[in-house]
N, C-alpha and C positions, 0 to 999 in steps of 0.2 A: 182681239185686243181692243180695249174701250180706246174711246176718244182721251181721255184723261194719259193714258199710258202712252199713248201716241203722242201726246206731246212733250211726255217727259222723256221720251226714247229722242225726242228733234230738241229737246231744249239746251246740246252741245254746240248748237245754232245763233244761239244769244250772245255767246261771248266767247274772244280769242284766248288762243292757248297761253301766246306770251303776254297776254296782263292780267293781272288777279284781280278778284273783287274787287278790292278797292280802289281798281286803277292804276295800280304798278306796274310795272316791269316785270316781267315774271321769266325768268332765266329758265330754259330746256336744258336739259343735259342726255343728250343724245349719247345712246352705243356706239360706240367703235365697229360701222359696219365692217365682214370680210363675205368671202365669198368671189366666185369668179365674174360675176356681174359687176362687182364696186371693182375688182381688179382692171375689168377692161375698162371702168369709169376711169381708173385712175389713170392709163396708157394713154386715153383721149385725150384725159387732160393734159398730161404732160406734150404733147404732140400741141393743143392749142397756146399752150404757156410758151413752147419753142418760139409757135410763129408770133404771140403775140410780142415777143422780146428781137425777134429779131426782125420783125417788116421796118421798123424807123432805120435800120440800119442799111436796108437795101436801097437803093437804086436805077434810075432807068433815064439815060441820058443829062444826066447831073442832079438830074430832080429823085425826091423820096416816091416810092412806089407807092405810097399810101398817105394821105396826111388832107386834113380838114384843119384850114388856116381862117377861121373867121375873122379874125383882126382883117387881114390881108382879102377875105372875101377869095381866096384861092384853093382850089379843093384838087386831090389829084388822087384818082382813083386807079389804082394797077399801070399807072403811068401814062395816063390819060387825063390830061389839064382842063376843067371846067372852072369858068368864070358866069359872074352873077349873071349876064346874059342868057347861060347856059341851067339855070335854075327850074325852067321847065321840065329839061332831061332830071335833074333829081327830085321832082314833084311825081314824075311817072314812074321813077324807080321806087320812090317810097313806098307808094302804094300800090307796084309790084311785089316787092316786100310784104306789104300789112296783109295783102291777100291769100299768098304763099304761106304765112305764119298761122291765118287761120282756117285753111284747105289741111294744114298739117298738123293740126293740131286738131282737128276734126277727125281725121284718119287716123292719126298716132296719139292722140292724148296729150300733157304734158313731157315727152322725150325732150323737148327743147328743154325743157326746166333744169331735166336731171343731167342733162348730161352734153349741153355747149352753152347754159346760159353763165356768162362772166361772172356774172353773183355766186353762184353754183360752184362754178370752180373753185375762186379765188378762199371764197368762204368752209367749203367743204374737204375740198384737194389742198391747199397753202395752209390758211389760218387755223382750220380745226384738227389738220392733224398733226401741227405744234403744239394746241391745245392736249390733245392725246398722248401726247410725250413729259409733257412738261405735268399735265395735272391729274393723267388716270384715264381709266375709262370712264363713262357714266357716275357709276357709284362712288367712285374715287372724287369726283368732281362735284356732286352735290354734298360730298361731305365735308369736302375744301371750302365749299359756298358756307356752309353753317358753319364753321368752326372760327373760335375764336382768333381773332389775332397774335400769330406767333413766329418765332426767326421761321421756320420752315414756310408757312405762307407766305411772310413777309419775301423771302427768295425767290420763292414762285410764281407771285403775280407780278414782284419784280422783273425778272427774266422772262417774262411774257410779254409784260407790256415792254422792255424793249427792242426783244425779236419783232412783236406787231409793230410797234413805230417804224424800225428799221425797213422790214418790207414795205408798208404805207406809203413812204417813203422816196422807196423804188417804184414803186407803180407808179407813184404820183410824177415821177421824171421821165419817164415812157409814157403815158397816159399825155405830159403835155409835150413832148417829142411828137406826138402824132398832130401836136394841133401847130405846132411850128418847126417844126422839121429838126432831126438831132443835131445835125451841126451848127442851126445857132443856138438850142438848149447849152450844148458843150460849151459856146464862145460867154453863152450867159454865165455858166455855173465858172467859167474862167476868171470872170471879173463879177464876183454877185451885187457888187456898193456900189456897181458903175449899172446894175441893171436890178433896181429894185422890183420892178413890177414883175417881172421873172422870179423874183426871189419869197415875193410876197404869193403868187400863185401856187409857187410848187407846195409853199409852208399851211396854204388854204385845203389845198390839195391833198397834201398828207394825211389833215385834221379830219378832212371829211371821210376818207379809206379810214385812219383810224377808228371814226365815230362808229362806221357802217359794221367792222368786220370787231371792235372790239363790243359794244355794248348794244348797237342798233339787229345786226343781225339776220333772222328770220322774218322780223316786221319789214325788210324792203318787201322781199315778196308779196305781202299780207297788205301793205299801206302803202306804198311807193309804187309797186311795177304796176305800168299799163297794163303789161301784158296777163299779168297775175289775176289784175283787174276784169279782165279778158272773159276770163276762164268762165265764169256764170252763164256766159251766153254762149259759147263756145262748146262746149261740151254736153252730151245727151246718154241717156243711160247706159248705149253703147259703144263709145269713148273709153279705148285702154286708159286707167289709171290707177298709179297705185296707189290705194285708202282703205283705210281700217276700217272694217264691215261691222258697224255699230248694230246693227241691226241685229246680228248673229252672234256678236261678243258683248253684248252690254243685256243685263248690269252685269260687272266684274267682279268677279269671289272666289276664292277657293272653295273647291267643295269639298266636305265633309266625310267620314263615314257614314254618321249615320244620318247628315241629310241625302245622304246615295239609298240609304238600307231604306227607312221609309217614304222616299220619293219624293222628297220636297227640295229636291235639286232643283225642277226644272226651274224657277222661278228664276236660278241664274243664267248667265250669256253661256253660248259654249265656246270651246276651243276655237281661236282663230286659224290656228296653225301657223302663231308665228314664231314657235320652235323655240323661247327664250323664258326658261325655269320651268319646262314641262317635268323634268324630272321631281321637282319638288310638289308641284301640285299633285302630280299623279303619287304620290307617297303619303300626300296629306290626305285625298281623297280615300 
């Protein structure tokens, strides 16, 4: 392979998925994955969504089990009360943590990504598989995106956008239950005119979950996450993860009969074996 071809094999290197030439936004429309892998993704997650809906309701001697009160400088971790004096102990835990994250992600690849990181969830498990109800699978979905304005659309992105409000919503009142405990969230959302700064967070809060899970997206991980960010240095060519073998699939075509019969196939990628319209190629071929 020349030098010239080697570059244009790396030049999916240059620019992101989700923004087009000129800079846009550039919307994915992911398949409706199945299989028994996204099924047990799906068991985790519901097992993580439990705990994360019900730790603000637990307690341990009057106190919430879990909750990071910044206002208040008051942190209380599995029922154990640290104060700002106490900031060295979460100096050494953090970077217990950062260390742990990248020893296991060394070993295991991206696994955190797919399957306990909150983005992950919320985004793939909650929001996108309303979006798979409400708009189709993939194909159903980019042809919703091109299509003109009409009562059917008009319903659709309706009743979307106020299912995602709704949950946004709720996360956003959990989300600040952890940073001030639920019983005075509840005494707030009881009198909201008597407690606007409560009233003005949860609605900040909503906007931002809104922003991320209806239009932002994929780009946290790509532009937002440290950890995402991470990943460059983090990972070496023997690093479990899963990615489309460019190298082996590109450039992408269907092939022909008769560029099979006089051998002017190879010039294309071959078969990834990702099992999605082999039937049609292999009929076109």
């Amino acid at each position: 392979m020349s030098e010239t071809e080697e570059l244009h094999d790396e030049s999916f290197r240059d620019s992101v998925a989700t923004i087009s030439i000129e800079g846009k936004r550039n919307f994915i429309f992911p398949q409706k994955p199945k299989g028994g892998h996204y099924n047990l993704r799906t068991v985790f997650s519901i097992f993580y969504l439990v705990i994360f809906f019900s730790l603000p309701f637990i307690k341990v001697s009057g106190d919430p089990l879990f909750m990071l009160n910044v206002l208040e400088r008051k942190f209380i971790i599995f029922g154990m009360i640290f104060w700002p004096q106490d900031f060295f102990i979460f100096g050494l835990a953090t970077i217990t943590f950062i260390v742990f994250i990248i020893l296991f992600t060394i070993i295991f690849g991206r696994v955190f990504c797919g399957w306990a990181c909150p983005q992950t969830i919320f985004m793939e498990m909650v929001f996108r598989k309303i979006e798979y109800w409400i708009d189709g699978d993939a194909s159903d979905q980019a042809r919703l995106h091109k299509r003109k304005w009409d009562t059917e659309k008009l319903i659709k992105r309706v009743t979307k956008f106020i299912l995602f409000f709704i949950i946004s919503f709720i996360i956003a009142n959990f989300f600040l239950a952890y940073l001030i405990g639920m019983d005075v969230l509840i005494n707030h959302i009881s009198h909201p005119f008597e407690n606007l700064v409560t009233l003005f967070s949860l609605l900040l809060f909503t906007s931002i979950f809104m922003f991320v899970y209806w239009w932002f997206r994929e780009q946290v991980c790509i532009v937002v996450c440290p950890y995402g960010r991470l990943q460059g240095v983090l990972l070496d060519k023997n690093s479990i993860i899963v990615a489309y073998d460019y190298v082996r699939g590109e450039p992408r075509g269907k092939i022909k009969h008769e560029e099979k019969k006089d051998g002017t196939h190879h010039h294309k990628g071959n078969c990834a074996n990702c099992k999605n319209g082999c039937k049609n190629i292999n009929k076109s071929a």
